[in-house]
C-alpha positions in Angstrom: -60.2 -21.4 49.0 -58.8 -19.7 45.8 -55.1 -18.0 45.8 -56.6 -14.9 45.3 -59.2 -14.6 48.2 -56.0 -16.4 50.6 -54.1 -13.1 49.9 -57.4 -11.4 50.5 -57.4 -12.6 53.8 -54.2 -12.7 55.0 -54.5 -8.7 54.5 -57.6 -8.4 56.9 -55.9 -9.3 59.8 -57.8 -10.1 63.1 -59.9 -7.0 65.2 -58.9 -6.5 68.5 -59.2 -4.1 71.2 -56.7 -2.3 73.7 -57.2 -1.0 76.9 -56.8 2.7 77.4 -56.3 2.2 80.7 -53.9 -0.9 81.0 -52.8 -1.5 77.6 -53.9 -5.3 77.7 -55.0 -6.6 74.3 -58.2 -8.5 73.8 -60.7 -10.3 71.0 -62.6 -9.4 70.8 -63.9 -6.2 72.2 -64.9 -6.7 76.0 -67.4 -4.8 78.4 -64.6 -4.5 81.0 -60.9 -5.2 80.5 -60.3 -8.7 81.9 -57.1 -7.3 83.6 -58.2 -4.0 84.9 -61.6 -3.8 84.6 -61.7 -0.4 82.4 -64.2 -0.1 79.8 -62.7 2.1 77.7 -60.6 0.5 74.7 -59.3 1.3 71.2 -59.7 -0.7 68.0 -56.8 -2.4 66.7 -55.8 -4.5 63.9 -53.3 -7.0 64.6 -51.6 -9.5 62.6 -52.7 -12.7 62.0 -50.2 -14.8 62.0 -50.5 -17.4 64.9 -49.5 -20.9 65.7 -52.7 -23.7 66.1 -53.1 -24.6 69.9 -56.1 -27.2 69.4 -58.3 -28.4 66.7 -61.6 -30.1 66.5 -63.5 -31.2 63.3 -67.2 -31.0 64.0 -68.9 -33.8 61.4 -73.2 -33.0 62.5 -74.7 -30.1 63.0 -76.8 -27.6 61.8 -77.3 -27.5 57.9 -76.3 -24.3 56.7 -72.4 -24.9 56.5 -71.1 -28.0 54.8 -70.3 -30.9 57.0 -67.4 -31.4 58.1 -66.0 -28.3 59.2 -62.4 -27.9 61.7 -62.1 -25.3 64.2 -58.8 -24.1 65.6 -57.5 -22.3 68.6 -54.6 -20.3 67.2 -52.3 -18.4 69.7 -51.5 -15.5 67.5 -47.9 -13.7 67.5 -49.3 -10.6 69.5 -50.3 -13.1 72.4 -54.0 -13.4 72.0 -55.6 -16.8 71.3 -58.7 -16.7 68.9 -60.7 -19.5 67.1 -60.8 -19.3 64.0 -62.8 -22.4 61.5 -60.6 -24.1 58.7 -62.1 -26.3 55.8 -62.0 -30.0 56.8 -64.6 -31.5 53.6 -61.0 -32.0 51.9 -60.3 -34.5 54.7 -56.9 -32.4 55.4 -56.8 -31.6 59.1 -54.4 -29.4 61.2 -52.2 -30.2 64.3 -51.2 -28.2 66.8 -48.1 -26.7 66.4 -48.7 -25.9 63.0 -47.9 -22.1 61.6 -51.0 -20.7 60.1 -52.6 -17.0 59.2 -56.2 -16.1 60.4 -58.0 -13.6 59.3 -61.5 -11.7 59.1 -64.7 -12.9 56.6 -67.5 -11.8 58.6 -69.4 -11.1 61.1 -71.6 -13.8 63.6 -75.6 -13.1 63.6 -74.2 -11.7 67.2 -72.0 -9.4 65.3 -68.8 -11.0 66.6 -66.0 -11.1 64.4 -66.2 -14.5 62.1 -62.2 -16.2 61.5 -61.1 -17.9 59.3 -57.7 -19.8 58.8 -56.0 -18.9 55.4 -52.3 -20.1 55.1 -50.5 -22.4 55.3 -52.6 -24.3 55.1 -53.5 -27.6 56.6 -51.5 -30.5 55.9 -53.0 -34.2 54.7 -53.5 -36.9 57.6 -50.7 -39.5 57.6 -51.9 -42.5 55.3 -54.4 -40.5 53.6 -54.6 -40.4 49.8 -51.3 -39.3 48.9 -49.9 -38.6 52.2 -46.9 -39.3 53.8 -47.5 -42.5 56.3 
């Protein structure tokens, strides 16, 4: 991922949804509020910076994204926990714990929104080509 479209991303942020009724904040946008059961909401753009809570690195699959690819749950600052997808061809991988910025490059064939994790960045595997052991 280039410099440029990092910055563009960061600046997306991650679509959300709030409850008219309660106030609770969701991703993405629900029937019913989990915590009240409205189903009336507002859209909302929330930051995407967001500490990784698990990874996984998926190495087969279906052809039409390059193999392998990581996924991340990422509990954001605002309190919502999304998964977003992260490059893993590199053979760099992400730990939990880690700081990173998630933001918005699509949407799924479903129409949900499609995340992606821009920065930091992940961080080589210990032992790997140049990393620390």
């Amino acid at each position: 991922m280039t410099a440029e479209s990092q910055l563009e991303l960061q600046s997306t942020g991650v679509p959300g949804a709030r409850c008219n009724d309660c106030g609770h904040l969701s991703h993405p946008r629900p029937r019913h509020c989990a915590q009240c059961l409205g189903d009336a909401f507002t859209d909302e753009t929330v930051p995407g910076d967001g500490v990784v809570y698990s990874v996984t690195v998926v190495r087969s699959g279906r052809n039409d994204r390059p193999l392998p690819y990581g996924l991340a749950h990422v509990d954001l600052a605002v309190g919502l926990r999304v998964m977003a997808g992260f490059d893993a061809v590199s053979g760099d991988v992400l730990e939990p714990g880690t700081p990173v910025v998630v933001g918005q490059v699509g949407l799924t064939e479903a129409g949900l929104p499609l995340l992606q994790i821009a920065a930091p960045g992940p961080r080589p595997l210990a032992g790997a080509s140049g990393a620390p052991a």
